[in-house]
ROVEX-581146 format. One record per residue (C-alpha): residue number from 1; x, y, z. Coordinates in Angstrom, 3 decimals, m for minus. Layout:
BEGIN
@resi = NUM&c1 = X&c2 = Y&c3 = Z
...
***
This chain:
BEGIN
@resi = 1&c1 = 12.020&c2 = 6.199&c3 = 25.328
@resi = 2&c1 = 10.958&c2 = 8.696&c3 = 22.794
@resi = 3&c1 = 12.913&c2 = 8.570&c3 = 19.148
@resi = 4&c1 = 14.314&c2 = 11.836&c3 = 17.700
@resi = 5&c1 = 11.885&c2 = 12.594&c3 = 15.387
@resi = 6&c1 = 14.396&c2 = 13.762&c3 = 12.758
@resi = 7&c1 = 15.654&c2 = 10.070&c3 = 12.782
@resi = 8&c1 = 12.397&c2 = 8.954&c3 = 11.384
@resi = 9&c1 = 11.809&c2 = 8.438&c3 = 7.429
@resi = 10&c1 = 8.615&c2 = 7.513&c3 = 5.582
@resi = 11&c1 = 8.769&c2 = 5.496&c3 = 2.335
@resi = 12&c1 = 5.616&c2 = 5.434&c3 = 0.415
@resi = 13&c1 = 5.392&c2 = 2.784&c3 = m2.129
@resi = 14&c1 = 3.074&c2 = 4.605&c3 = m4.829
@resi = 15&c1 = 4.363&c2 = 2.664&c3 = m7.961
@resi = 16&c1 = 1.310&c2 = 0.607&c3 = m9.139
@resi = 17&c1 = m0.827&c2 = 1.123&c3 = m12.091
@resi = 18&c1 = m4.075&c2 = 0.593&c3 = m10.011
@resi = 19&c1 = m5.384&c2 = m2.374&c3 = m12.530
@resi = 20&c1 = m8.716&c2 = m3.338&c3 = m10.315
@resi = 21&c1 = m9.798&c2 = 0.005&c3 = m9.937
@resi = 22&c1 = m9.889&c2 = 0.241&c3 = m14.294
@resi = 23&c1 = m11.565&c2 = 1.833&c3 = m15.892
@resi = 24&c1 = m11.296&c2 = 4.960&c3 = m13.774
@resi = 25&c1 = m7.642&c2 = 4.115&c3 = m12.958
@resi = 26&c1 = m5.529&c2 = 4.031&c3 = m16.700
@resi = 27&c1 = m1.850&c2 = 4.095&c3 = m17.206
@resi = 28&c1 = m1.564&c2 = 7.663&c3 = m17.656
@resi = 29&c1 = m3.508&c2 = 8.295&c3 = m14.275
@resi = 30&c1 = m3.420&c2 = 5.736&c3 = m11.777
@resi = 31&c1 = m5.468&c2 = 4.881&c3 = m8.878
@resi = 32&c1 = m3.078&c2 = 6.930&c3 = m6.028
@resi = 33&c1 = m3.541&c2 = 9.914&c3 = m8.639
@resi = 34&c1 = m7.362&c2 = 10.111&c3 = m8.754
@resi = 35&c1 = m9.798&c2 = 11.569&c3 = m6.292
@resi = 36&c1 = m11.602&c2 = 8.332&c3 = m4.874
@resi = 37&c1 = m12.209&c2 = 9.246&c3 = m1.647
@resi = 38&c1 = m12.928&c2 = 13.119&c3 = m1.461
@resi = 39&c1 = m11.426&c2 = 15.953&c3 = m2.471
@resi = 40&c1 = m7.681&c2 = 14.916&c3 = m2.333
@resi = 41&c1 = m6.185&c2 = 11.841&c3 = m4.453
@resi = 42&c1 = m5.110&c2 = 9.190&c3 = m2.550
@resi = 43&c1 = m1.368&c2 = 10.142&c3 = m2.269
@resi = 44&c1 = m2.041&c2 = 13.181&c3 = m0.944
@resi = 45&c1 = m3.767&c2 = 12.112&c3 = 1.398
@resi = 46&c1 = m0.921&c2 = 9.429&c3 = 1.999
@resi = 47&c1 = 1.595&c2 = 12.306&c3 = 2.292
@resi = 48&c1 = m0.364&c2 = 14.222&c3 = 4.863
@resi = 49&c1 = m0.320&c2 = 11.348&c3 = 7.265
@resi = 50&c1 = 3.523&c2 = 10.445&c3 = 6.804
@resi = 51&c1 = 4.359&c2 = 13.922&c3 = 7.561
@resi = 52&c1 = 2.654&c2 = 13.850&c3 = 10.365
@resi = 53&c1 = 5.210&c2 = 11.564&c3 = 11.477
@resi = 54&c1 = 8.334&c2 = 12.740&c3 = 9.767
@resi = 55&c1 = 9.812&c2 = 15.650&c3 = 7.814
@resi = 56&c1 = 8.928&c2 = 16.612&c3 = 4.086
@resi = 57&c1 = 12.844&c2 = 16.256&c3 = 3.764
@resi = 58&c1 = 13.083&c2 = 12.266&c3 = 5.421
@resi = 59&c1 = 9.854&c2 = 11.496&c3 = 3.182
@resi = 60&c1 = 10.150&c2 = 9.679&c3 = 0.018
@resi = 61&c1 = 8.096&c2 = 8.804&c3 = m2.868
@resi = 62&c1 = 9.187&c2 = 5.749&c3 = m4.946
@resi = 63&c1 = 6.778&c2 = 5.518&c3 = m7.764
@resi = 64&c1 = 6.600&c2 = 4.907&c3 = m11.661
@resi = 65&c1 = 8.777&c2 = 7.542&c3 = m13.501
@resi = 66&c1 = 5.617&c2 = 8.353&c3 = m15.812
@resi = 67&c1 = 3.701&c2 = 9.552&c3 = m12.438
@resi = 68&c1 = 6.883&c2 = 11.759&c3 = m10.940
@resi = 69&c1 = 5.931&c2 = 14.937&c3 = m12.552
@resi = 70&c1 = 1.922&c2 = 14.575&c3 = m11.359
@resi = 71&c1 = 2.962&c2 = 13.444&c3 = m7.973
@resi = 72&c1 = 5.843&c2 = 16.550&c3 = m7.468
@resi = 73&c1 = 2.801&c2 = 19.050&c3 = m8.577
@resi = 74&c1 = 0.419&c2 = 17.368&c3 = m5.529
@resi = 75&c1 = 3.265&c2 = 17.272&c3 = m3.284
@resi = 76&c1 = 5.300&c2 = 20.402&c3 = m3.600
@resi = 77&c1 = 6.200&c2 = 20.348&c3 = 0.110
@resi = 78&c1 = 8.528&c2 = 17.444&c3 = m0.961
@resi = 79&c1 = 11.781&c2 = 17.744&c3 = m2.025
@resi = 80&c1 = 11.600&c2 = 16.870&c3 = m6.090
@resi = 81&c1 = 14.271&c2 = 15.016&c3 = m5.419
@resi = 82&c1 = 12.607&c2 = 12.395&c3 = m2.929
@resi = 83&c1 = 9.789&c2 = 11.455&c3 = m5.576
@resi = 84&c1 = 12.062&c2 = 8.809&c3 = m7.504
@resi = 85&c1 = 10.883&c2 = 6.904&c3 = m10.446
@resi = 86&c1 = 10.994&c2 = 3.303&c3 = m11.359
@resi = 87&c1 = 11.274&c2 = 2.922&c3 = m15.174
@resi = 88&c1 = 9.330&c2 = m0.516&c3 = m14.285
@resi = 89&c1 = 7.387&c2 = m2.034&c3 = m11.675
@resi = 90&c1 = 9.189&c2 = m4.794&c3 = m9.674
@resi = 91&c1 = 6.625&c2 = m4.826&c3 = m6.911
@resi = 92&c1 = 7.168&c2 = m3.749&c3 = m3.303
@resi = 93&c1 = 10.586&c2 = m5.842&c3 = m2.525
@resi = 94&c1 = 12.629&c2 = m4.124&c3 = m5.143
@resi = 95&c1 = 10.596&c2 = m1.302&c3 = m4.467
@resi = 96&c1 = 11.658&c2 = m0.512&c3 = m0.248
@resi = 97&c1 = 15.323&c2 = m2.390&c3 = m1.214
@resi = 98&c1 = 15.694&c2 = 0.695&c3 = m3.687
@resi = 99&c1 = 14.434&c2 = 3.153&c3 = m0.628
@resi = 100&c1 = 16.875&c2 = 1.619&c3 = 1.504
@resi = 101&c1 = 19.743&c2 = 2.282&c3 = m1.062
@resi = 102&c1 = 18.739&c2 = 5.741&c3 = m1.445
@resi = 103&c1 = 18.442&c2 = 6.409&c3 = 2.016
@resi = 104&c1 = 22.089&c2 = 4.454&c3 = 2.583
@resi = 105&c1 = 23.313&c2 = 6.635&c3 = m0.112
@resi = 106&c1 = 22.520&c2 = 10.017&c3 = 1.777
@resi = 107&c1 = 24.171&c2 = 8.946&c3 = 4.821
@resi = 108&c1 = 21.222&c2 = 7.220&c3 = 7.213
@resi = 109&c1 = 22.478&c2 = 5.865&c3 = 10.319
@resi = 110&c1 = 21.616&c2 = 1.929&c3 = 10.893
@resi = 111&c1 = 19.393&c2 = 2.978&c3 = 13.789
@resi = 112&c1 = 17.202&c2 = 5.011&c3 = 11.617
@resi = 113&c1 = 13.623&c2 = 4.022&c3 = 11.938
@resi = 114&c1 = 11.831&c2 = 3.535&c3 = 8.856
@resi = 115&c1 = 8.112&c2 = 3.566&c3 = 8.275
@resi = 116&c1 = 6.953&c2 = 2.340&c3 = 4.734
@resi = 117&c1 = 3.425&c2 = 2.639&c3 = 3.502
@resi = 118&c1 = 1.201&c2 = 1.511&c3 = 0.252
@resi = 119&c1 = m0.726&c2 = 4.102&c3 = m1.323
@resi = 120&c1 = m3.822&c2 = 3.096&c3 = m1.343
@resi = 121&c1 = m5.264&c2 = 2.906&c3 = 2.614
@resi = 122&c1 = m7.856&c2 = 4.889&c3 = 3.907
@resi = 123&c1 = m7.419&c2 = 5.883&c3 = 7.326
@resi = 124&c1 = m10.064&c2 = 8.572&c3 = 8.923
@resi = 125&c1 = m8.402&c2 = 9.524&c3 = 12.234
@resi = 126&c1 = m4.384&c2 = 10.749&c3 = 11.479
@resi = 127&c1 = m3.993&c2 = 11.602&c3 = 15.131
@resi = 128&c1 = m4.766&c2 = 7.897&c3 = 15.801
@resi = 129&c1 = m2.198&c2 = 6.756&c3 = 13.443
@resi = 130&c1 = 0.206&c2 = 9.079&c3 = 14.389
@resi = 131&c1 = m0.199&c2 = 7.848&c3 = 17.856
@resi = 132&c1 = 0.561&c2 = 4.185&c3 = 17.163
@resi = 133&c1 = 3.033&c2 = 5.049&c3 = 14.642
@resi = 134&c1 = 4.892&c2 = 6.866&c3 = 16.679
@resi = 135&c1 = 5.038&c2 = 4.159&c3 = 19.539
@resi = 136&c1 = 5.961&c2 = 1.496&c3 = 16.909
@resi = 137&c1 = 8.696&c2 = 3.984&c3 = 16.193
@resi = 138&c1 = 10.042&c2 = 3.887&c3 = 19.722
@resi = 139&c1 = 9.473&c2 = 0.207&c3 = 20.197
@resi = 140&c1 = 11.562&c2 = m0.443&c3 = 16.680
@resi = 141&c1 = 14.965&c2 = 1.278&c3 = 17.559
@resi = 142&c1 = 14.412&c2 = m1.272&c3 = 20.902
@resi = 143&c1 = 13.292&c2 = m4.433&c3 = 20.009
@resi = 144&c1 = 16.122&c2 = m5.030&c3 = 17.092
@resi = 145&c1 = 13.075&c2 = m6.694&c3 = 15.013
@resi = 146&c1 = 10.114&c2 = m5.651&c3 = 12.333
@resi = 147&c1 = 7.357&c2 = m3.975&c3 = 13.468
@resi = 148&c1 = 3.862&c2 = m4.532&c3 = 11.438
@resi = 149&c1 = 0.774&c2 = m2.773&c3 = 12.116
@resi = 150&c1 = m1.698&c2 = m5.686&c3 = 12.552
@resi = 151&c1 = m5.512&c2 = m5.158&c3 = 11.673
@resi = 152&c1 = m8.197&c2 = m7.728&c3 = 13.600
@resi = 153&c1 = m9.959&c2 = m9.929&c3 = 10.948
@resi = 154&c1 = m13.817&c2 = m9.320&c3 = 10.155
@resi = 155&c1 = m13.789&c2 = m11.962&c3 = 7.812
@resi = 156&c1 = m12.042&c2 = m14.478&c3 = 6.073
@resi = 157&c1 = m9.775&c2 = m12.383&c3 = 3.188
@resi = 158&c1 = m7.833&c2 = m14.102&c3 = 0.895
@resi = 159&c1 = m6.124&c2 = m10.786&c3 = m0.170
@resi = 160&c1 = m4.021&c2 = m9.994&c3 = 2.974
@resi = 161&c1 = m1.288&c2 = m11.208&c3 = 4.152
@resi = 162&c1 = m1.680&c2 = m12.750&c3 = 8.226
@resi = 163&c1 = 0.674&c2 = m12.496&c3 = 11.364
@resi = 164&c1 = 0.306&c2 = m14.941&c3 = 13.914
@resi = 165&c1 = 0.289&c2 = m13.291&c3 = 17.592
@resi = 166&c1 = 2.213&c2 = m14.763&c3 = 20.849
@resi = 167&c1 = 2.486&c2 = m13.004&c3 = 23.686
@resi = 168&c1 = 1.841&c2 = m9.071&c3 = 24.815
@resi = 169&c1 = 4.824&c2 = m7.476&c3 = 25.101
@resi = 170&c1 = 5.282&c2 = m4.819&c3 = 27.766
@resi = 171&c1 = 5.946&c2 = m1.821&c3 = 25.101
@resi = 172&c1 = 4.927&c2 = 1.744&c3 = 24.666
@resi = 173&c1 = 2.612&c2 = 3.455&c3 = 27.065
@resi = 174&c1 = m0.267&c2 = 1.153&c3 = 26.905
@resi = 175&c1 = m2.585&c2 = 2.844&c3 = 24.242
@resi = 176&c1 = m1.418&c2 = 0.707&c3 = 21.683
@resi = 177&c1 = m0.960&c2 = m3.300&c3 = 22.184
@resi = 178&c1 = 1.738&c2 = m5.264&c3 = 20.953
@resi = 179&c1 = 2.398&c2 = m8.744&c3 = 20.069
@resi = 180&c1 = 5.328&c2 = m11.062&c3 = 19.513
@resi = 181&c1 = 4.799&c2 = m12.665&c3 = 16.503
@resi = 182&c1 = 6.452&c2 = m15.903&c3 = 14.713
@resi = 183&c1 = 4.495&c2 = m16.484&c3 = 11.684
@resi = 184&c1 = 3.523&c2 = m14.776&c3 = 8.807
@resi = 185&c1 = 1.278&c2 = m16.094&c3 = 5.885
@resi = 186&c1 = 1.003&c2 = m14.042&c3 = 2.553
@resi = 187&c1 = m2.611&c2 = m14.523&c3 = 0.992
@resi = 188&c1 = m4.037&c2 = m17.860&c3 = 2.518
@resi = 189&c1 = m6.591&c2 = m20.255&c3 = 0.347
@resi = 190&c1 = m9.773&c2 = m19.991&c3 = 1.887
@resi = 191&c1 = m9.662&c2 = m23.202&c3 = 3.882
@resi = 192&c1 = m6.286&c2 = m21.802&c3 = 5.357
@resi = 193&c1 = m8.268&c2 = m18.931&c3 = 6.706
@resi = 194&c1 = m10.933&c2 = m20.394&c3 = 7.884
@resi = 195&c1 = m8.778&c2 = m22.749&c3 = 10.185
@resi = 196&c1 = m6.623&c2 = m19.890&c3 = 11.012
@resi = 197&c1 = m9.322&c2 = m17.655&c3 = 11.854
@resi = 198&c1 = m10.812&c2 = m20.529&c3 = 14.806
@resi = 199&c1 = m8.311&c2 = m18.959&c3 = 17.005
@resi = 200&c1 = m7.998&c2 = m15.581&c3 = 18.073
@resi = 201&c1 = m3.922&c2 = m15.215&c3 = 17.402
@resi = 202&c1 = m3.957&c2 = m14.125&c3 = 13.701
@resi = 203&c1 = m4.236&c2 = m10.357&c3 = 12.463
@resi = 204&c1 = m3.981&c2 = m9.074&c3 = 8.737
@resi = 205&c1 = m0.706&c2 = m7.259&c3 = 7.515
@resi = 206&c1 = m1.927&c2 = m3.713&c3 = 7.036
@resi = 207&c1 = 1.190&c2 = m3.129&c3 = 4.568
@resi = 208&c1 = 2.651&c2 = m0.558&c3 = 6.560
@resi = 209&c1 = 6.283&c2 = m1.672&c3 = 8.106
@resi = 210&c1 = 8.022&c2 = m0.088&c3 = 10.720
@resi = 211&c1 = 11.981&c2 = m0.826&c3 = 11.317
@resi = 212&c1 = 15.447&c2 = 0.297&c3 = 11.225
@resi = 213&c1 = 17.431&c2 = 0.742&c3 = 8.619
@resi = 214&c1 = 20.344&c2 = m1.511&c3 = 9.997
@resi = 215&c1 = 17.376&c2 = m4.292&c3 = 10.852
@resi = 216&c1 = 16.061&c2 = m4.065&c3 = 7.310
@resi = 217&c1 = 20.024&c2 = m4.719&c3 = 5.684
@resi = 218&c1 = 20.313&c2 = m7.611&c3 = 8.055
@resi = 219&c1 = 17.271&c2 = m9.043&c3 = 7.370
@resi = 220&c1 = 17.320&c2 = m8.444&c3 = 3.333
@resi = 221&c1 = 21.259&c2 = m10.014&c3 = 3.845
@resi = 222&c1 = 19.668&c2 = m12.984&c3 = 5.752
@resi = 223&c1 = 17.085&c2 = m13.977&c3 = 3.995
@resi = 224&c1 = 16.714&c2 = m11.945&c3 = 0.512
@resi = 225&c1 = 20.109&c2 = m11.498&c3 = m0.758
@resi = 226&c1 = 18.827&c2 = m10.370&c3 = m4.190
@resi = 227&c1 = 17.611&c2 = m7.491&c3 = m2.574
@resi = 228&c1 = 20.222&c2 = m6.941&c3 = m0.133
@resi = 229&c1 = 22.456&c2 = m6.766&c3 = m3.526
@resi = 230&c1 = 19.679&c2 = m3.471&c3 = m4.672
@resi = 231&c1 = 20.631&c2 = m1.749&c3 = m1.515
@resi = 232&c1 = 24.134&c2 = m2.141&c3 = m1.552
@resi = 233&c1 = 24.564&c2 = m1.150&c3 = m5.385
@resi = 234&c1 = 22.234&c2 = 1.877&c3 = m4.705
@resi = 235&c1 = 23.930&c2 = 2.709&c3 = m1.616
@resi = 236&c1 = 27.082&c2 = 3.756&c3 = m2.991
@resi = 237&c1 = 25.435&c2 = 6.024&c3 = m5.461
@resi = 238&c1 = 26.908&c2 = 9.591&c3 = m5.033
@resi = 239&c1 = 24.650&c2 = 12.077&c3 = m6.955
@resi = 240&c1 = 20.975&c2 = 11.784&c3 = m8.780
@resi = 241&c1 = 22.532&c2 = 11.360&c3 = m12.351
@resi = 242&c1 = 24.475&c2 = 7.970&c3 = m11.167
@resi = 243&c1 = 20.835&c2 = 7.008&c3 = m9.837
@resi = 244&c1 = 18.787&c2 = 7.848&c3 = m13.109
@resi = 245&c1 = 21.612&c2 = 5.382&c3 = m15.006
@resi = 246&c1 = 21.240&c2 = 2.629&c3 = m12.671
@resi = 247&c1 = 17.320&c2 = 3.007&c3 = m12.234
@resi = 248&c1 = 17.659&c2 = 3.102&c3 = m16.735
@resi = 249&c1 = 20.447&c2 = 0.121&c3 = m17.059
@resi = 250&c1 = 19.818&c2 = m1.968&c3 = m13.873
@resi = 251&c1 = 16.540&c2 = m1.706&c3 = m12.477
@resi = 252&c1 = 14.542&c2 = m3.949&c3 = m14.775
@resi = 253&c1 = 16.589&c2 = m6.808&c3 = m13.778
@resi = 254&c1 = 15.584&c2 = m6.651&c3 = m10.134
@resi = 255&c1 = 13.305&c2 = m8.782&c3 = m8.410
@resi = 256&c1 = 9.639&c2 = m8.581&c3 = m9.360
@resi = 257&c1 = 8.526&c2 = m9.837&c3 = m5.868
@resi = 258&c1 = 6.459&c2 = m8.506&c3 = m2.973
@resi = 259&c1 = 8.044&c2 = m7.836&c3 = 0.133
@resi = 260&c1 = 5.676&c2 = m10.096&c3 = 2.375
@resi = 261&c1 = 7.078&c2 = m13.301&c3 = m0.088
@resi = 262&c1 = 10.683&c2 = m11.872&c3 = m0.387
@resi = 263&c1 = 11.459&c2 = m11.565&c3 = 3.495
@resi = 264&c1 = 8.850&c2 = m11.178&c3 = 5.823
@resi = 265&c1 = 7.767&c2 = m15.022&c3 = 5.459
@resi = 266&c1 = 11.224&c2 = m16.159&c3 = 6.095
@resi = 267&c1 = 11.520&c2 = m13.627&c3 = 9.326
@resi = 268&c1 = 11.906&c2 = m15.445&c3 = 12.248
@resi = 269&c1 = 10.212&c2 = m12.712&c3 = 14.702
@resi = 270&c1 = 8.537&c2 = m9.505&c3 = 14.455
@resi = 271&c1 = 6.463&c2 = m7.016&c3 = 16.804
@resi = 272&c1 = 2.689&c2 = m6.764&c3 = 15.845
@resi = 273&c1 = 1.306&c2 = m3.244&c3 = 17.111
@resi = 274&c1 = m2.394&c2 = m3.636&c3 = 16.875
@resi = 275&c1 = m4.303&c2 = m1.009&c3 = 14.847
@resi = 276&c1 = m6.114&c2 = 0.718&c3 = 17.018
@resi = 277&c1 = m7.409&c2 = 3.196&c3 = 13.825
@resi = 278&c1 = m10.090&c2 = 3.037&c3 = 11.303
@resi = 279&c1 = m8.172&c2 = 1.239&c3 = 8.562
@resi = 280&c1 = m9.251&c2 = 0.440&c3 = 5.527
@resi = 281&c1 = m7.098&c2 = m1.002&c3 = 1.838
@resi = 282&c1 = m8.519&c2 = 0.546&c3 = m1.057
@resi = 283&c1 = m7.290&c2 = m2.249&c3 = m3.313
@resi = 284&c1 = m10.811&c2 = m2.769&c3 = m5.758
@resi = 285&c1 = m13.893&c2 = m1.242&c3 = m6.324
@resi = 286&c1 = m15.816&c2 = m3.650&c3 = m4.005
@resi = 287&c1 = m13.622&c2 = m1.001&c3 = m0.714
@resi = 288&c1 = m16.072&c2 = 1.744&c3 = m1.490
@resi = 289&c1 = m18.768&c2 = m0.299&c3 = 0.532
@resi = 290&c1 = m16.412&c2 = 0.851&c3 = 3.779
@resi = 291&c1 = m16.493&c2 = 4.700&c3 = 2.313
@resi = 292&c1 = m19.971&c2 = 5.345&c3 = 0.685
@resi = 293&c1 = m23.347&c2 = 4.809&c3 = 2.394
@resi = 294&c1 = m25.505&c2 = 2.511&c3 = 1.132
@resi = 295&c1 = m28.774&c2 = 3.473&c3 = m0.102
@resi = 296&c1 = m31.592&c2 = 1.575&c3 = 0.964
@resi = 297&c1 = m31.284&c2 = m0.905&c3 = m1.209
@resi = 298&c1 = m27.239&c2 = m1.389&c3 = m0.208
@resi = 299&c1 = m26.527&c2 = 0.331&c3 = m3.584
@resi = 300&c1 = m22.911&c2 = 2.231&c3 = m3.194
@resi = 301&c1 = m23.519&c2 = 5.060&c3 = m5.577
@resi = 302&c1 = m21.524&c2 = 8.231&c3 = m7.147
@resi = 303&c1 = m22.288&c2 = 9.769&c3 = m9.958
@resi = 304&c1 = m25.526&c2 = 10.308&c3 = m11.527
@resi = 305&c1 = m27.830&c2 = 7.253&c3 = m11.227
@resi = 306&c1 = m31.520&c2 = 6.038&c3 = m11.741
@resi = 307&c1 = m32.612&c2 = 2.290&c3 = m10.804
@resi = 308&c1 = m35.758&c2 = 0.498&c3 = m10.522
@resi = 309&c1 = m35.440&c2 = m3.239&c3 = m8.211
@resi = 310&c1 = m31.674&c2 = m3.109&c3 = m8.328
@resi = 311&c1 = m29.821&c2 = m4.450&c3 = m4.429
@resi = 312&c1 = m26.307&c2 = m4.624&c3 = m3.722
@resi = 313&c1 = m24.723&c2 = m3.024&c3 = m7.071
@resi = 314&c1 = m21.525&c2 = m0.543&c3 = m6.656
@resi = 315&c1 = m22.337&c2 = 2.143&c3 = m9.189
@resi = 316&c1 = m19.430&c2 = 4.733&c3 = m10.008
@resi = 317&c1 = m20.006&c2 = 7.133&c3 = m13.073
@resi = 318&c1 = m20.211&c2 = 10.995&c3 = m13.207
@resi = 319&c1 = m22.569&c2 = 13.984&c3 = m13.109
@resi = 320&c1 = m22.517&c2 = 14.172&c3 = m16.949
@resi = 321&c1 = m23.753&c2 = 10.861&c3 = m17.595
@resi = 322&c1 = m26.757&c2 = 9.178&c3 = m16.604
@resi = 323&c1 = m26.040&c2 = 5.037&c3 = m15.115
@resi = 324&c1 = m29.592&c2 = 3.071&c3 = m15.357
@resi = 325&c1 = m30.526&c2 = m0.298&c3 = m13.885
@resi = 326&c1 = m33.347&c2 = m2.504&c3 = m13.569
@resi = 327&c1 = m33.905&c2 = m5.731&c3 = m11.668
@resi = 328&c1 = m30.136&c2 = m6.741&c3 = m11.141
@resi = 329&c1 = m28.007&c2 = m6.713&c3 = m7.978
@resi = 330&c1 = m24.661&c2 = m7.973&c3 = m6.721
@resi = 331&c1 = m22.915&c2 = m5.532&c3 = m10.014
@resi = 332&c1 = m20.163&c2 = m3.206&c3 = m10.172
@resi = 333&c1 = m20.587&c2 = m1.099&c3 = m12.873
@resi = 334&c1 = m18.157&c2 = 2.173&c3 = m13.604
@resi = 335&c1 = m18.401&c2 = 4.162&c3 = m16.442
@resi = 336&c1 = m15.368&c2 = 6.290&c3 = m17.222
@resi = 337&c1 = m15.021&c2 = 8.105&c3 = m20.761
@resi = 338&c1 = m14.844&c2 = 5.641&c3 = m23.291
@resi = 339&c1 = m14.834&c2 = 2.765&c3 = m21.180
@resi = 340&c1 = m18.008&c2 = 1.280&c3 = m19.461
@resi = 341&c1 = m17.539&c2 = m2.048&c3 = m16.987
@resi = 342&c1 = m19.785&c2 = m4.501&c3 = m15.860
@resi = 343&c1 = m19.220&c2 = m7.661&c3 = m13.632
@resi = 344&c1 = m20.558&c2 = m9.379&c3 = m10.695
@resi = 345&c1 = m19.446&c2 = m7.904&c3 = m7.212
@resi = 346&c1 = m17.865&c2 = m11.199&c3 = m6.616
@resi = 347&c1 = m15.160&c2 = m10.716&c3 = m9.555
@resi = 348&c1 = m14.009&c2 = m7.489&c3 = m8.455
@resi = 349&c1 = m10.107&c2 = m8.817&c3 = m8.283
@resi = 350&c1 = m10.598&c2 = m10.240&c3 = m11.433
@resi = 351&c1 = m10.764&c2 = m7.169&c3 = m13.119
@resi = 352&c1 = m6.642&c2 = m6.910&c3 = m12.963
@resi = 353&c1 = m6.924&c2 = m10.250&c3 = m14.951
@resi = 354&c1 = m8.930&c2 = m8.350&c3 = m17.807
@resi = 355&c1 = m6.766&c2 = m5.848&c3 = m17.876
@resi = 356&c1 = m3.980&c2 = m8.133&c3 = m18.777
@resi = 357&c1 = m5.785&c2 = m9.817&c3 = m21.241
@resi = 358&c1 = m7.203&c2 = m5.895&c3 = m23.108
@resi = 359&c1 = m3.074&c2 = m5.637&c3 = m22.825
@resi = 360&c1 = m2.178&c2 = m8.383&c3 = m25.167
@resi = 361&c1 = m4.850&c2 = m7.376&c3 = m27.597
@resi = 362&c1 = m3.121&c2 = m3.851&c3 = m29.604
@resi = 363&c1 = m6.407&c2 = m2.701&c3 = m30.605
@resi = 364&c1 = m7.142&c2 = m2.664&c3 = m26.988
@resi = 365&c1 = m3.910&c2 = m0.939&c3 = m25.000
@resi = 366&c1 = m5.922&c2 = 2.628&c3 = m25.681
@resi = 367&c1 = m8.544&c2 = 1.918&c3 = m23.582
@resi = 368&c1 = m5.232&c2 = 1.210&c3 = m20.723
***
């Protein structure tokens, strides 16, 4: 079975402000707008390997309505009208129910496979993700159930969600596994993982979700009515004025809840397709270890940098100004503008929770 390709739409979930990759990522210029990982900022580089998949005109953007302008100047293949703004985050369940409206609204047949993806991966090979994409497409409008692209565990995260594998299943043409899965686990304690990970069965939820449109409504109807309720209301919008009035009046009171809580915990069964790809989530400054060589002392470095007995810092500045260290390790230290940050490699996640706090404080929010 091959899918029509033109019955394929990508939603990529580009909303977030980017908190744990402050100070380089601020309000006014998130982490999908900067240039982290080469020349192109990270939703370009998101676009270019949904359209390898599906049409600029089935690919939307659903982001925060201060980054639509930025993101329809990096992405002028899109339609303007598929880069939609949320006048507030409500996380990635309000965020793919108001996709699914959208898409309901223009007229998408229930067998319409969609494919939804974060922002902020980092995935070297597109042919190879095209390739198991495009399977998981196929094996979607079949198997009347979610497909997730699983990742194998290297070590114990926390930060990922976890699918526990059953059985191969006899789909696609054998270049990409998949697994029946019954469980899924959004961010484990450690002790959770640790007994998970003593069998072989679990892999991490890469974030990117492959299904129909008609499995997604009966799912969300099942198990997340709140959302369901999104899709419906958006559904029957008729024009992109009706949609700016709800996104202004309604929006807000949606659901501020991620997907994996919302509905994929409750789902009863869901297709695993193994990644097969170099993956990696660019979700703190502590990922650049996967995309930067170390020196010889495992220092990740950009910018311009000088160091006498320093091991295992990440050091991200510029060419303009000059980052010394002596006789530390296990830092991350970023300079950016007016803001310099320093913490132990360790407390990388918690940089989100200083964020908050600088938020609270009004002589702070400029440095945001």
């Amino acid at each position: 079975m091959s899918t029509d390709r033109s019955n394929v739409y990508t939603v990529v979930m580009a909303g977030g402000r980017g908190e744990r990759f402050w100070p380089q990522s601020r309000q006014n210029c998130p982490k999908q707008l900067l240039r982290l990982l080469g020349s192109l900022t990270l939703i370009e580089q998101t676009a270019a390997r949904m359209l390898s998949v599906s049409s600029p005109e089935n690919c939307l953007v659903i982001t925060n309505i201060d980054y639509v302008e930025p993101m329809r100047s990096l992405l002028p293949m899109l339609p303007p009208e598929n880069i939609i703004g949320e006048p507030v985050g409500r996380d990635t369940g309000s965020c793919l129910a108001l996709a699914g409206g959208i898409l309901e609204s223009r007229g998408v047949s229930n067998d319409a496979v969609i494919i939804a993806t974060p922002a902020d991966h980092s995935i070297g090979s597109i042919p190879g993700l095209s390739r198991t994409l495009l399977q998981a497409v196929d094996v979607a409008s079949s198997c009347d159930a979610p497909v997730l692209i699983g990742i194998k565990p290297d070590f114990p995260s926390t930060g990922y969600g976890y699918m526990r594998c059953g059985s191969v299943l006899d789909y696609g043409d054998g270049s990409v596994r998949f697994y029946a899965a019954d469980s899924f686990r959004e961010k484990p304690t450690t002790a959770e993982v640790e007994a998970m990970l003593q069998e072989d069965i679990w892999r991490w939820n890469s974030g990117i979700f492959v299904w129909t449109h008609g499995v997604f409504k009966r799912e969300l109807a099942e198990h997340a009515p709140e959302l369901s309720a999104i899709v419906s209301a958006v559904g029957k919008i008729k024009n992109s004025r009706q949609l700016m009035t709800y996104l202004r009046d309604k929006f807000a009171d949606a659901p501020n809840i991620s997907i994996d809580y919302a509905l994929m915990e409750k789902v009863d069964y869901m297709v695993v397709a193994e990644c097969d790809f170099d993956w990696a989530d660019i979700g703190s400054w502590t990922a650049l270890r996967s995309q930067i060589r170390a020196d010889k002392n495992n220092n990740v470095v950009r910018g311009l940098y000088a160091g006498m007995d320093t091991e295992n810092c990440i050091v991200v500045g510029d060419n303009q100004h000059l980052i010394a260290t002596i006789d530390v390790k296990d830092l991350i230290i970023v300079n950016q503008g007016d803001v310099t940050l320093v913490c132990s490699e360790k407390s990388a996640q918690r940089v989100k929770d200083l964020v908050a706090e600088l938020d609270e404080d009004p002589t702070m929010r400029k440095f945001l």
